[in-house]
C-alpha positions as CSV (number, residue, x, y, z in Angstrom):
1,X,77.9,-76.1,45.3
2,X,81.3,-77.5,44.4
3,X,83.8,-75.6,42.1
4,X,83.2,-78.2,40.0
5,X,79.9,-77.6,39.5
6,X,80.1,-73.7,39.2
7,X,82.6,-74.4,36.4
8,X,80.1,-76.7,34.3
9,X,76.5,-75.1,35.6
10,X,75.1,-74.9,31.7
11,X,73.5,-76.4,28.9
12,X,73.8,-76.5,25.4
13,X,69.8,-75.5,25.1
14,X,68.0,-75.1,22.1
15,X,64.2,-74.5,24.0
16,X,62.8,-75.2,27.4
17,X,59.0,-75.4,27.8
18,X,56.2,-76.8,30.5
19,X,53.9,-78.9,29.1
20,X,52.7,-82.4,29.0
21,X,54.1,-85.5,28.1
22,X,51.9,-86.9,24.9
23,X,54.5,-89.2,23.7
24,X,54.9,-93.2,24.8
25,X,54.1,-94.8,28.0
26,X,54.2,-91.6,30.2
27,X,51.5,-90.3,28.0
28,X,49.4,-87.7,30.3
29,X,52.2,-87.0,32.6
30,X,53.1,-83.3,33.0
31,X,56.3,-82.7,31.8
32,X,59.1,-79.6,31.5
33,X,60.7,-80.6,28.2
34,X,65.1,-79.9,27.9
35,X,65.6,-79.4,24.4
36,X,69.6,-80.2,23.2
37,X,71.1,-78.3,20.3
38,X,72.6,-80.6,17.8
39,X,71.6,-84.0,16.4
40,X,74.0,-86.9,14.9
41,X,71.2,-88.0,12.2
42,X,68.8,-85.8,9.4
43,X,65.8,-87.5,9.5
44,X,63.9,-86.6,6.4
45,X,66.9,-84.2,5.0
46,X,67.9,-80.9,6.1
47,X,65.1,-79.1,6.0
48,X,63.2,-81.8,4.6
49,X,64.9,-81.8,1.6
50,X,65.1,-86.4,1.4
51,X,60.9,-85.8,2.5
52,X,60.6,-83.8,-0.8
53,X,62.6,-86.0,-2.8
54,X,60.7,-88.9,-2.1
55,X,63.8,-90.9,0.1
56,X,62.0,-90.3,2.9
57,X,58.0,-90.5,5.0
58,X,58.8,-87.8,7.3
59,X,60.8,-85.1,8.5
60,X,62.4,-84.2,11.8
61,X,59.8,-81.6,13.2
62,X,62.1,-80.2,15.6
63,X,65.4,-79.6,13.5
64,X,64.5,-76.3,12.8
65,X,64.8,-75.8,17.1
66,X,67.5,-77.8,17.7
67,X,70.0,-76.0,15.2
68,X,70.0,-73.5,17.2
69,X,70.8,-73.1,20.7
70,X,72.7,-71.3,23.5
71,X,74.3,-71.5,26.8
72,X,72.1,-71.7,29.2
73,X,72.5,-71.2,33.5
74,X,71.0,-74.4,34.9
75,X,69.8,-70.9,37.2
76,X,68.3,-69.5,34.3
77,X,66.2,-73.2,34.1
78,X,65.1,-73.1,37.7
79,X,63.8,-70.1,37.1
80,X,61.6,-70.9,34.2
81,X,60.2,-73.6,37.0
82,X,59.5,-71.1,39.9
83,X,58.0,-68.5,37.2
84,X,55.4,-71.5,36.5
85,X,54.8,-72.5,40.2
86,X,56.6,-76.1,39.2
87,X,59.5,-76.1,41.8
88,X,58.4,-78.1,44.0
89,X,56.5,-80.8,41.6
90,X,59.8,-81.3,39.5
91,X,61.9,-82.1,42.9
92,X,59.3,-84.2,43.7
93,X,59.0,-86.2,40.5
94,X,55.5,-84.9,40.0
95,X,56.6,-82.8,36.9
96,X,58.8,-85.2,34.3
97,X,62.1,-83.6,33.4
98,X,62.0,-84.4,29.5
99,X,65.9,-84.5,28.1
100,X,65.3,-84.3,24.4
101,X,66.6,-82.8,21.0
102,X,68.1,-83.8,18.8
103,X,70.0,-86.2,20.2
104,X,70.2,-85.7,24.0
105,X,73.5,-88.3,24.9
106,X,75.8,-86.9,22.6
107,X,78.9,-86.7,24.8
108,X,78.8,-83.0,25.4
109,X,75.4,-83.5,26.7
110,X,75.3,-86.6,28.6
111,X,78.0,-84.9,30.9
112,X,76.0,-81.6,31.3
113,X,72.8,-83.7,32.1
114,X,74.4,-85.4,35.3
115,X,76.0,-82.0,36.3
116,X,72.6,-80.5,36.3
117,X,71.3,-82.9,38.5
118,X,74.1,-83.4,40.9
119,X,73.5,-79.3,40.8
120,X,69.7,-80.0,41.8
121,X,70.5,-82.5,45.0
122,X,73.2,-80.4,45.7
123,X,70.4,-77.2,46.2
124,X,67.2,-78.7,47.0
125,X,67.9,-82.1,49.0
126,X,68.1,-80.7,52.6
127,X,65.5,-78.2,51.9
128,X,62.9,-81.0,51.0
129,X,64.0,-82.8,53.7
130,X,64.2,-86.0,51.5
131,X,65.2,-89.6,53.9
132,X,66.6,-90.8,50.4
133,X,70.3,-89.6,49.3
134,X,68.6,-88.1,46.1
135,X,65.9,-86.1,45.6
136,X,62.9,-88.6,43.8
137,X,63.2,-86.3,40.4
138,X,61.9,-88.3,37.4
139,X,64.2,-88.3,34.6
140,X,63.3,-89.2,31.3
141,X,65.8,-88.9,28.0
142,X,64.6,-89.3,24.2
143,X,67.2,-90.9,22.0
144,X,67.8,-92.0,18.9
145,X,69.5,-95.0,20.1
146,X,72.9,-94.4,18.3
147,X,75.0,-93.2,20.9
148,X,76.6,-95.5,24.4
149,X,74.9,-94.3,27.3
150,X,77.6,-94.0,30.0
151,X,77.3,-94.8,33.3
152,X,77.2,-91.5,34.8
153,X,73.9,-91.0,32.9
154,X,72.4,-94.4,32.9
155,X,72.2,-94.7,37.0
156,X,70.2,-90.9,36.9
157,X,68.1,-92.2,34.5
158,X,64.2,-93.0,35.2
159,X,63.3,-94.2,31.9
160,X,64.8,-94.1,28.2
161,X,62.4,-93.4,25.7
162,X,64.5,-94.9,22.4
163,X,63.0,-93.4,19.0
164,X,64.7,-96.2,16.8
165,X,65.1,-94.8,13.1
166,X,64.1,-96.8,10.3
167,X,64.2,-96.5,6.7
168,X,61.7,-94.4,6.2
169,X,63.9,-91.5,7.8
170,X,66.1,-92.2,4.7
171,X,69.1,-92.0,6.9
172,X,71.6,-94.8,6.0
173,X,71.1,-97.7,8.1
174,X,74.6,-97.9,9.7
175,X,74.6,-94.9,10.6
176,X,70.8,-95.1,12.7
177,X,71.6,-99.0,13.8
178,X,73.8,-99.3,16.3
179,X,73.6,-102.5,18.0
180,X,75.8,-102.0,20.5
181,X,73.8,-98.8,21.7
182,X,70.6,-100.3,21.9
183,X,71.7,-103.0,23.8
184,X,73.1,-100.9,26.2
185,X,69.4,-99.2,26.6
186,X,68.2,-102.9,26.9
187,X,70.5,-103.1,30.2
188,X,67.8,-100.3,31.6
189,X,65.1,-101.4,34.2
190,X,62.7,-98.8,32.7
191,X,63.0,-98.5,28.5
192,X,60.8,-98.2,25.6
193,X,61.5,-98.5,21.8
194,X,58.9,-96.1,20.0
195,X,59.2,-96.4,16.2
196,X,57.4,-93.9,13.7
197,X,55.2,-96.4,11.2
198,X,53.9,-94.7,8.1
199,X,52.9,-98.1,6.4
200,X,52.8,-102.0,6.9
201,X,56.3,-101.9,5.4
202,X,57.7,-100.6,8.5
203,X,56.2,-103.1,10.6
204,X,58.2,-105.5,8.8
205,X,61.1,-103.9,9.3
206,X,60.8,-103.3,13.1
207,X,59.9,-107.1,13.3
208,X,63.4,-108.4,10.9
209,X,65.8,-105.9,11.8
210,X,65.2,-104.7,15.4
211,X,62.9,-106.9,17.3
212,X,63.8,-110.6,16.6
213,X,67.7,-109.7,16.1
214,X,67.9,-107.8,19.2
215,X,65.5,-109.7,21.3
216,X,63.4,-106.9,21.9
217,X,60.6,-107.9,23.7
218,X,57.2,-107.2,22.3
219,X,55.6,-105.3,25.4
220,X,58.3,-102.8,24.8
221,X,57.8,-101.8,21.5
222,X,55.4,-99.0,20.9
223,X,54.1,-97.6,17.7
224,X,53.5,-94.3,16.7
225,X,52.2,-92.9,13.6
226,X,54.2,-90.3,11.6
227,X,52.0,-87.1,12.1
228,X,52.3,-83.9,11.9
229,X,49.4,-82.0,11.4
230,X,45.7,-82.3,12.9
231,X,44.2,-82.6,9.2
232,X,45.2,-86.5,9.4
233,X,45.4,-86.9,13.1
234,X,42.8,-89.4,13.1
235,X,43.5,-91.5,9.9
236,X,47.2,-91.9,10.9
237,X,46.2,-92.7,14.7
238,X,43.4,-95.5,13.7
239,X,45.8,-97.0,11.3
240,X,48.3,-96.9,14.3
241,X,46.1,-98.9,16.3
242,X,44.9,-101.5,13.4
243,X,48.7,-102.4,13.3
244,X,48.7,-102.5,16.8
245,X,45.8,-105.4,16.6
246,X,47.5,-107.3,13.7
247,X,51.3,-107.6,15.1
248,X,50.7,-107.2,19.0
249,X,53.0,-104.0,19.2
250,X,51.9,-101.5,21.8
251,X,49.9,-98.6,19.8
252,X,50.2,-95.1,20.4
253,X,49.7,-91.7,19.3
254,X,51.0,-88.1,19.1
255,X,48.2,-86.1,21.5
256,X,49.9,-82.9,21.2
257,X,49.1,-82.7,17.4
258,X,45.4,-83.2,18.2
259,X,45.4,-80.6,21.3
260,X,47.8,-77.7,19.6
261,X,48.4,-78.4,16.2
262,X,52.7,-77.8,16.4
263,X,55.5,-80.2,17.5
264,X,57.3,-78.4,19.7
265,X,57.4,-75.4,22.1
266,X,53.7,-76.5,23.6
């Protein structure tokens, strides 16, 4: 490992969990989630407060994690892996690595990201034996879509899941549209815009700000409903899917709500 490395070998972590991707197009996939302390935007208020008020649909179901964080060894990580008998799936790709939050490409993190996994082909690439000069790890980042992706980053990444805010977060709409970010994501040969839809409104929104501005194509756009608990898991998920049929948006679902009931840490 270069000095380099051993100098930068942590992450800001809020939470670190194996699971199972039940979010978006890798929907099924199992998955070791990296949560990020810190996020750029409130969706729904701090601590729900806009949700309450009436300024907003829905609050951020992890803010309550991702205040809160530590240092963390990418060592300590690893561990975590070989403790659940994952090693080997995550350096083979089999196992997503989930980079979430908050907001995962704040600068602070982007840079710790692509030190952890120049750290992972640094320790594991001969032993695999891989013929390729990187081990086939499948990287996936959640982002708001507000900050640049830089290069570093972009090239280590195997898809962007981009969780586009709208105005049902009640966040102020320069500060969750960023042009300029999101068509940097659109630059990406594997990314996904996944909007939270609470009602027939926001459809129309995704279509007049977003899509036909940007030139989003439509087999890119996903829809999920805002959900949180399983007492209206199914209402919110068919209505999901009815709006899926009338605009020809990509309909999806939140499958850990139905399977555990929480939002994070499962």
């Amino acid at each position: 490992m270069s000095a380099t490395l051993e100098d930068t070998a942590t992450l800001s972590l809020s939470e670190s969990f194996y699971s199972v991707q039940c979010e978006g197009v890798s929907t099924g996939y199992p998955a070791y989630f990296i949560r990020l302390k810190g996020c750029n935007l409130m969706c729904g208020g701090k601590n729900g407060e806009l949700m309450k008020q009436g300024k907003a649909s829905w609050w951020c179901d992890s803010e309550a994690v991702w205040r809160c964080g530590a240092k963390t060894n990418f060592e300590d990580v690893i561990g975590d892996w070989k403790k659940e008998n994952i090693l080997d799936w995550v350096l083979e790709g089999r196992v997503h690595l989930i980079w979430t939050g908050g907001e995962p490409t704040l600068s602070k993190h982007q840079k710790d990201i692509v030190n952890c996994i120049e750290y992972l082909n640094e320790q594991y690439k001969d032993n695999k034996q891989t013929l390729y000069h990187k081990l086939p790890l499948y990287n996936e980042i959640e982002t708001n879509g507000t900050q640049i992706i830089e290069d570093d980053l972009m090239q280590e990444l195997d898809q962007i899941n981009c969780s586009v805010k709208l105005t049902n977060s009640g966040e102020p709409y320069p500060k969750r549209h960023v042009a300029m970010s999101l068509k940097r994501i659109m630059e990406h040969p594997n990314y996904w815009f996944k909007f939270v839809i609470s009602n027939e409104e926001d459809l129309h929104e995704i279509t007049n700000d977003f899509i036909d501005p940007l030139h989003i194509p439509a087999n890119r756009v996903l829809m999920m409903p805002g959900l949180d608990h399983q007492d209206n898991f199914h209402e919110r998920t068919e209505f999901c899917l009815q709006m899926a049929k009338k605009y020809g948006y990509i309909g999806m679902t939140r499958l850990h709500i139905s399977a555990w009931n929480q939002t994070t840490g499962v």
